[in-house]
C-alpha positions, 0 to 999 in steps of 0.5 A: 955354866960348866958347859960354857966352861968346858967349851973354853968360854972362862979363859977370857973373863967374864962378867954376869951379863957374859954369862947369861948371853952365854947361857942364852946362846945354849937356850937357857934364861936366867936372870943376873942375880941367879948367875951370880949366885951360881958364880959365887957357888963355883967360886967356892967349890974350886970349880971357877975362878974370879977377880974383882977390879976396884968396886966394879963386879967379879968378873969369872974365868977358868984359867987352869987345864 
């Protein structure tokens, strides 16, 4: 995930499903829920950022250089 975030992927939102395309698109497998685990780790290292709009799921982005 910090290689699709230094190439800019993070300064558009992105939900769970972004992300695994994302990582999928560089050969990596992953299932929803270990992205969202590592998002949640990210998140609370300071090394992502995330939003939540009303009851749906966190959407990720990096909006800080």
């Amino acid at each position: 995930m910090m290689t699709l975030k230094e190439e800019g992927f993070f300064k558009t939102q992105r939900g769970t499903g972004d992300i695994v395309g994302g990582l999928a698109s560089k050969g990596f497998t992953h299932k929803s829920n270990q992205v969202a685990a590592a998002g949640e780790s990210l998140f609370k290292r300071g090394m992502l950022q995330r939003t939540k709009d009303g009851n749906g799921p966190f959407k990720y982005f990096w909006d800080r250089d």
